[in-house]
C-alpha positions as CSV (number, residue, x, y, z in Angstrom):
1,X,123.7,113.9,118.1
2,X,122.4,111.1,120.6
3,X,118.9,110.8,121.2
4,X,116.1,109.1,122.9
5,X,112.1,109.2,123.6
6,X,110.3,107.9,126.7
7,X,106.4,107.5,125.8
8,X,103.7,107.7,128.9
9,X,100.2,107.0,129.1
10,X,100.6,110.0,131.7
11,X,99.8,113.9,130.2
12,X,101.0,115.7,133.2
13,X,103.7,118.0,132.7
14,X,104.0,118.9,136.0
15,X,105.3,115.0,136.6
16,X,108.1,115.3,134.2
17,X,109.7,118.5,135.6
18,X,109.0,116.6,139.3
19,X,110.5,113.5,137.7
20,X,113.6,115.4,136.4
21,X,114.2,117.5,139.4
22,X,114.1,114.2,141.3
23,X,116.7,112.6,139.2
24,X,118.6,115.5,138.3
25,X,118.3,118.1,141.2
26,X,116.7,120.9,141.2
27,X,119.7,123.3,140.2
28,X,120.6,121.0,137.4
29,X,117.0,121.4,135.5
30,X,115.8,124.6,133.6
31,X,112.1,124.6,132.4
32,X,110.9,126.9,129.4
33,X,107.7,126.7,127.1
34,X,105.5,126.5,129.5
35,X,107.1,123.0,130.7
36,X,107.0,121.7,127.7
37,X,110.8,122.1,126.9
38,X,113.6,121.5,129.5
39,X,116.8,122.0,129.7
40,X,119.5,120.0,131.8
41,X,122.6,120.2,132.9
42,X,124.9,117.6,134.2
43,X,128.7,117.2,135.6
44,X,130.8,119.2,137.4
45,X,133.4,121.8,135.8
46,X,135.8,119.1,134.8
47,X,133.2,118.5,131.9
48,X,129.5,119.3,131.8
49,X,127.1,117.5,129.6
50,X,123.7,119.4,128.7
51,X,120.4,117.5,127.3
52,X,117.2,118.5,125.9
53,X,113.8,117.2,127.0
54,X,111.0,118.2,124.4
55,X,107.7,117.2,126.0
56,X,104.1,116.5,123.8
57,X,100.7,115.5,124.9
58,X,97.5,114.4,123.6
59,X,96.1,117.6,125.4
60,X,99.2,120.4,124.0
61,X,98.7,119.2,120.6
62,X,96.8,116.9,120.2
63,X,96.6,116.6,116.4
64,X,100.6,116.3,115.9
65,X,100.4,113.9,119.0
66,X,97.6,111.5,117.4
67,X,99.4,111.1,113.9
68,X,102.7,110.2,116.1
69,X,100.6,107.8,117.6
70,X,99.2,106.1,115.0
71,X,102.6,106.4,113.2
72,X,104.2,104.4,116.0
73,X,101.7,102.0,116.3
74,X,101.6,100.7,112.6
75,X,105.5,101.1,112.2
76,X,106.0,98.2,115.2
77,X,102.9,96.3,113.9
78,X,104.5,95.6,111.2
79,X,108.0,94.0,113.0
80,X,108.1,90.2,112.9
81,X,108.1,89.7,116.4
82,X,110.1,86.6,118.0
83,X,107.6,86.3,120.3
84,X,103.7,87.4,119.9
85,X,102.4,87.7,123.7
86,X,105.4,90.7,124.1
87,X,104.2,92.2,120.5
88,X,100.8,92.2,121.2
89,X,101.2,93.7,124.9
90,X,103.4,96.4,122.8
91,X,101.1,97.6,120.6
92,X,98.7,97.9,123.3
93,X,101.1,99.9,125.3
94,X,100.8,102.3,122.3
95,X,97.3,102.4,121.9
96,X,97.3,104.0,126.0
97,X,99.8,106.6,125.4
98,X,99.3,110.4,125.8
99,X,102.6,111.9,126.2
100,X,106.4,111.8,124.6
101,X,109.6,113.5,125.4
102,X,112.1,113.5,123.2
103,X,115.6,113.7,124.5
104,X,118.7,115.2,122.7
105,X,121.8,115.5,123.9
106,X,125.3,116.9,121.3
107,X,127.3,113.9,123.0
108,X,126.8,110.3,123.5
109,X,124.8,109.1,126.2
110,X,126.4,107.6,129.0
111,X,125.6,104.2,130.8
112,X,124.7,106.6,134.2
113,X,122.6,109.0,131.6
114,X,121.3,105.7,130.4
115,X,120.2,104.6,133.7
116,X,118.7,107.9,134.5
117,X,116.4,107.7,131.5
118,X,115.6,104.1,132.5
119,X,114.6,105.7,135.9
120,X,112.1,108.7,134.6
121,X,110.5,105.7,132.5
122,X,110.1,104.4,136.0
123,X,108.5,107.2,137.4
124,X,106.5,108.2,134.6
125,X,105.4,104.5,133.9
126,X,107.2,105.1,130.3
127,X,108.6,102.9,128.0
128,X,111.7,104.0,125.8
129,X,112.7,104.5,122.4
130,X,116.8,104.3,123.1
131,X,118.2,105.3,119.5
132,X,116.2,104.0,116.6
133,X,115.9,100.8,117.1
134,X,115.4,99.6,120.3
135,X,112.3,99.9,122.6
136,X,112.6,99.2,126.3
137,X,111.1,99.0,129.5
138,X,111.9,101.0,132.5
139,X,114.4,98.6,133.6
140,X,116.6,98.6,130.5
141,X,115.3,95.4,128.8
142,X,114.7,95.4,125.6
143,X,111.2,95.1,124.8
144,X,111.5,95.2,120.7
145,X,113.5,95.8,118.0
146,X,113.2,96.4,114.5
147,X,114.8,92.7,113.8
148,X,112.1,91.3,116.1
149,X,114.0,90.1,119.0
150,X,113.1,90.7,122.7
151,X,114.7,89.5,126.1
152,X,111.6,89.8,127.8
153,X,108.9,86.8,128.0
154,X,106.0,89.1,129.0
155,X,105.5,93.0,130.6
156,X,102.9,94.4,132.4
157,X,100.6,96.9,130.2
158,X,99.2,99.6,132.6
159,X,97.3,102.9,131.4
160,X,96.3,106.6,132.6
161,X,92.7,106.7,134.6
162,X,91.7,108.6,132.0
163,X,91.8,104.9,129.7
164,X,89.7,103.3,132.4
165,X,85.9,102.5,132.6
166,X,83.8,99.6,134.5
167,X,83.9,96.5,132.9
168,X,81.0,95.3,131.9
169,X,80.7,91.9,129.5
170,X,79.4,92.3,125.8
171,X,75.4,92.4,125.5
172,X,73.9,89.3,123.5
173,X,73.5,91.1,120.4
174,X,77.4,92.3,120.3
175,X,78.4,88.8,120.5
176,X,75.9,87.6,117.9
177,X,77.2,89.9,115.5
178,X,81.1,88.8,116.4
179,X,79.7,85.1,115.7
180,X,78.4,86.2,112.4
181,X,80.9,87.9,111.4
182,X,83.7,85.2,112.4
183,X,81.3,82.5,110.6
184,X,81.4,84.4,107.2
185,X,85.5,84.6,107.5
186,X,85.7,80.7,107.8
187,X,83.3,80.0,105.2
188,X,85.5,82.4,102.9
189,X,88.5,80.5,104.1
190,X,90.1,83.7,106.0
191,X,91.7,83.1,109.9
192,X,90.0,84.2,112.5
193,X,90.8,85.3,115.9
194,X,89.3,84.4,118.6
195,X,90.4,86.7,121.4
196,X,89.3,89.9,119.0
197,X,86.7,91.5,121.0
198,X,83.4,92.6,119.7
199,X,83.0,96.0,119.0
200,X,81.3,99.1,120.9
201,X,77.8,98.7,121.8
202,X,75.0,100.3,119.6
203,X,73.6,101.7,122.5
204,X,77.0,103.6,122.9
205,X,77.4,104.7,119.6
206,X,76.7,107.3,117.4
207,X,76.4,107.4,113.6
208,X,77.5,110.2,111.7
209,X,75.0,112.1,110.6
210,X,73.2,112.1,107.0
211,X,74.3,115.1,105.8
212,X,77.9,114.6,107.8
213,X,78.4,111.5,106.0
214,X,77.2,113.1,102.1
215,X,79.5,116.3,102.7
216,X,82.6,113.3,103.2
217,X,81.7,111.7,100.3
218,X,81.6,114.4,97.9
219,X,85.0,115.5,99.1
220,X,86.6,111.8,99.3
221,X,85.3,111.5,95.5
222,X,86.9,115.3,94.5
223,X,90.2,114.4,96.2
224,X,90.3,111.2,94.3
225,X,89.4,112.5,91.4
226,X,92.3,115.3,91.4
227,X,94.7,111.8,92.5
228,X,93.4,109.8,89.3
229,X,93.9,113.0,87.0
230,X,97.7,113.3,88.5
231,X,98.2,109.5,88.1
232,X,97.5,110.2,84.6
233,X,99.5,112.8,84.1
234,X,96.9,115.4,83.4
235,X,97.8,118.6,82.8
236,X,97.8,120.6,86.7
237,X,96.0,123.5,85.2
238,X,93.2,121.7,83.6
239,X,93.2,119.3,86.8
240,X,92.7,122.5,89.2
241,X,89.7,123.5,86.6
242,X,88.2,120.6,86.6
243,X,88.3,120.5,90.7
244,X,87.5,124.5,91.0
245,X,84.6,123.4,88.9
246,X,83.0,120.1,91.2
247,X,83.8,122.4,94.0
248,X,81.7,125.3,92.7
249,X,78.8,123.0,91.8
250,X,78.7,121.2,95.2
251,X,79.3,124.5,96.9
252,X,81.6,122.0,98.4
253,X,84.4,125.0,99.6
254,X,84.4,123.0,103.4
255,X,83.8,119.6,103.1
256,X,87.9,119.2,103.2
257,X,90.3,118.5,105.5
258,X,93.0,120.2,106.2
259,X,95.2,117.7,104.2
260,X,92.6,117.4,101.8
261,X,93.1,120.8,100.6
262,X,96.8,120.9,101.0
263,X,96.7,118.1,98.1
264,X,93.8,119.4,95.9
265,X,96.5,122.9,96.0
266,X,99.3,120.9,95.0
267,X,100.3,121.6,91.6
268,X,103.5,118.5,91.5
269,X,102.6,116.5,94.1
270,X,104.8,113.1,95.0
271,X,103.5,109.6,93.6
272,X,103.1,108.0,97.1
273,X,100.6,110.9,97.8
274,X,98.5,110.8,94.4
275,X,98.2,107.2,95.5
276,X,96.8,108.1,99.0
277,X,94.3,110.2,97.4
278,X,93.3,107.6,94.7
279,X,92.5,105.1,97.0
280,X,90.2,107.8,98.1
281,X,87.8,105.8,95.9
282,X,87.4,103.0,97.9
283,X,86.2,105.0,101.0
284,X,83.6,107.4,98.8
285,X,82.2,104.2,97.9
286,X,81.9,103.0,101.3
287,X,79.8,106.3,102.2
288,X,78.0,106.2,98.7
289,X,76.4,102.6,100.8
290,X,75.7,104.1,103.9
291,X,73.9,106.7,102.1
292,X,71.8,104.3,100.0
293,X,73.2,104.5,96.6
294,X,75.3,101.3,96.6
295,X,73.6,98.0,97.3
296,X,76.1,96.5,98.9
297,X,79.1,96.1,100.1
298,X,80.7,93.2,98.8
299,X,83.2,90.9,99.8
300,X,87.0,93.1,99.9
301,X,88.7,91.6,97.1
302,X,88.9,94.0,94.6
303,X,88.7,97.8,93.9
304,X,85.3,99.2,93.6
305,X,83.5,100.0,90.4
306,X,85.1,103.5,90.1
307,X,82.9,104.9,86.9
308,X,80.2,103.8,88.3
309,X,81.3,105.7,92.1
310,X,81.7,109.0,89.9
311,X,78.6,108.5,88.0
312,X,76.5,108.5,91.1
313,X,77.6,112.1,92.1
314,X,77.2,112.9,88.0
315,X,73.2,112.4,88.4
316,X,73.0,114.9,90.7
317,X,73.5,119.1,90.0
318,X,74.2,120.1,93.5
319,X,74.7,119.1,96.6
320,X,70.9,119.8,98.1
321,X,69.9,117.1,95.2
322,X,72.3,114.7,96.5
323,X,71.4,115.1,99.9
324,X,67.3,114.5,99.4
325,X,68.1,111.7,97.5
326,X,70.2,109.6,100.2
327,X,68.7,107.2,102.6
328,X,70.9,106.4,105.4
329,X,71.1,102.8,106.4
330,X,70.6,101.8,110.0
331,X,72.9,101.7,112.8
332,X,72.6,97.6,113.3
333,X,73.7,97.2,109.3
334,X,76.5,99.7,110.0
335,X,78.1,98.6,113.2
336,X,77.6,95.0,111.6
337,X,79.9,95.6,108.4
338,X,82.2,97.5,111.1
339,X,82.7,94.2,113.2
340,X,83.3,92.4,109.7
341,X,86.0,94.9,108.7
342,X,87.8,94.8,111.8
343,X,88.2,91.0,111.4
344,X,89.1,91.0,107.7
345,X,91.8,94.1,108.7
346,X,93.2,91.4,111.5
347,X,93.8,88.7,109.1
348,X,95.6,91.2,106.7
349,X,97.9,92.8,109.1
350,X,98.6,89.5,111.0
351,X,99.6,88.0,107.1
352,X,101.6,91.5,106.7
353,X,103.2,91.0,109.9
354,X,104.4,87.3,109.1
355,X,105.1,87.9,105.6
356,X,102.6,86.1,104.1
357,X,100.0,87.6,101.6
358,X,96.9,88.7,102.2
359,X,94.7,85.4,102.7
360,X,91.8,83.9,100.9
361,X,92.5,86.5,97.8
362,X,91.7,89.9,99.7
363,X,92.9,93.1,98.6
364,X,94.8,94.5,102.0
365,X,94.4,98.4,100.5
366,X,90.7,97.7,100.0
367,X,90.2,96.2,103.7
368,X,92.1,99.3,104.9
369,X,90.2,101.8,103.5
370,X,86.9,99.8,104.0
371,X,87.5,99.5,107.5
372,X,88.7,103.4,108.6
373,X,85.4,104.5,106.8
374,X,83.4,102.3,108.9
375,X,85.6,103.6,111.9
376,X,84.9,106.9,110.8
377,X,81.3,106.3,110.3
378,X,80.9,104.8,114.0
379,X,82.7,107.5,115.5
380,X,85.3,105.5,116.8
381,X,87.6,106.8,119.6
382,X,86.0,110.3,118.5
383,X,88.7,110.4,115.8
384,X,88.0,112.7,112.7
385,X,88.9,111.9,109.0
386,X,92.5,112.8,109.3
387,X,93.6,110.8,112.3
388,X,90.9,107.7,112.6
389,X,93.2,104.8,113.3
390,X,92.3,100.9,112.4
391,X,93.2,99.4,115.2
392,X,93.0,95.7,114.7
């Protein structure tokens, strides 16, 4: 089996069966699933060839769509690019999409299917996933592959309306806190760059509530905890117990996610996902200081003080108590460690990317989960727990 994906900032079904009939005729193309799936048929009787084109939007499911998303995006983040302006437009690219359709076909693709694939990127203002390797334009060239090459100097990133606002230049007190942050990273010795813009405006953000924020934490410390008992090797039934038991005393029952509670069912989960949930750590601790139990939040180098994490929960005997006794921290000191995060997370993926280790000693996994709490805690893009991306 041959196959290929074409990804569109566009969400319009109704342009991809226009698209296709335009290509293909209208005879040749077969819609089902309320346009979601089509079906075409190609050649004459001397051989016919038959391909599948599965469509998904960030509006048809828009869950399964955002996790494909951010999937893409960190899986080419991490290529070694040959050259950085092409990269960096890339990833962009990806950040702006709302749509894929996968194609399948039972033979090889010809060149003239080729071509017509190259001209529905066209239309739908689509790049293209040919194979497994290779993504291109809608003229065919190849924009990146997974060795790093491109034949392409530059491309032209364009997005849906919906992506578009007026432009309007950062208020004095955004760019104060981008200087302050990008001052602390050269102190410390860690690169900075420059063109990183400074984040949302306080004035256009929200913070997550108080009791939003304490409901997370309790269940970012539960799922770790069940992750540090499997690392162990605990026994599953006395884990589940031990979880059934925090639970009951935080009347905590739907503070989860739904991947949350997946994992806290699992009886055998696999390593890579008890280590998920273990890092779980580092982002209670990030909520335990917005709430006001933790000082500070010091400078990402090292894993937090995990006993002392749990034992902050410990001194309270339900979740009411734990509630009345938080103080949550003001949106300026917030959206200020949220900048800084999002500069640290730059200089770790840019050393990821070049195969360098992180710089100035910082612990990469600890600036991760640092900065999606922050993201999470500002609301960014509107993402919730499961899918908040740290875009960098």
């Amino acid at each position: 089996m041959q196959n290929a994906a074409l990804y569109s900032s566009n969400f319009d079904l109704a342009a991809v069966a226009e698209a296709l009939r335009d290509i293909f005729g209208d005879k040749s193309v077969s819609l089902y699933e309320e346009g979601t799936y089509a079906k075409v048929k190609t050649g004459s009787w001397l051989g016919k060839s038959e391909y599948g084109f599965r469509s998904m939007t960030s509006r048809t499911e828009p869950e399964k769509f955002g996790e494909m998303q951010n999937g893409m995006y960190h899986f080419f983040a991490q290529i070694p690019a040959e050259k950085p302006k092409v990269h960096e437009k890339l990833l962009i690219k990806l950040q702006t999409l709302n749509m894929v359709i996968g194609i399948e076909s039972d033979k090889a693709f010809s060149h003239a299917f080729q071509e017509q694939i190259y001209a529905m990127a066209r239309k739908l203002d689509a790049i293209v996933l040919m194979g497994t390797r290779s993504m291109m334009d809608g003229e065919g060239r190849l924009l990146l592959d997974l060795d790093g090459r491109s034949e392409v100097d530059d491309f032209t990133v364009t997005a849906h309306t919906s992506f578009l606002h007026e432009e309007k230049p950062p208020s004095a007190e955004a760019l104060l806190r981008k200087e302050r942050s990008e001052l602390l990273l050269r102190e410390q010795g860690v690169p900075v760059n420059v063109h990183l813009p400074a984040i949302e405006e306080e004035e256009e953000t929200t913070i997550r509530s108080l009791e939003e924020i304490a409901r997370r934490a309790v269940a970012l410390c539960v799922s770790a905890v069940k992750g540090e008992s499997d690392a162990a090797g605990e026994e599953a039934g006395e884990t589940r117990g031990l979880i059934e038991r925090i639970i009951g005393q935080y009347e905590a029952d739907d503070f989860f996610t739904e991947r949350e509670r997946f994992y806290l069912e699992e009886s055998s989960p696999e390593r890579g996902t008890i280590a998920t949930f273990s890092w779980g750590y580092e982002s209670y601790w990030v909520m335990l200081w917005a709430l006001g139990f933790v000082e500070r939040l010091d400078r990402p180098d090292q894993v937090c003080d995990v006993g002392r994490a749990v034992s902050i929960l410990q001194g309270y005997d339900s979740f009411e108590s734990f509630v009345r006794a938080a103080r949550l921290r003001s949106k300026q000191e917030i959206m200020d460690e949220a900048d800084l995060i999002y500069r640290y997370d730059w200089a770790c993926v840019d050393a990821r990317i070049n195969n360098r280790q992180a710089p100035a000693g910082l612990d990469a996994g600890v600036v991760y989960e640092r900065h999606r709490s922050l993201n999470w805690l500002i609301g960014y893009m509107g993402q919730e727990w499961d899918h908040v991306t740290t875009d960098t």
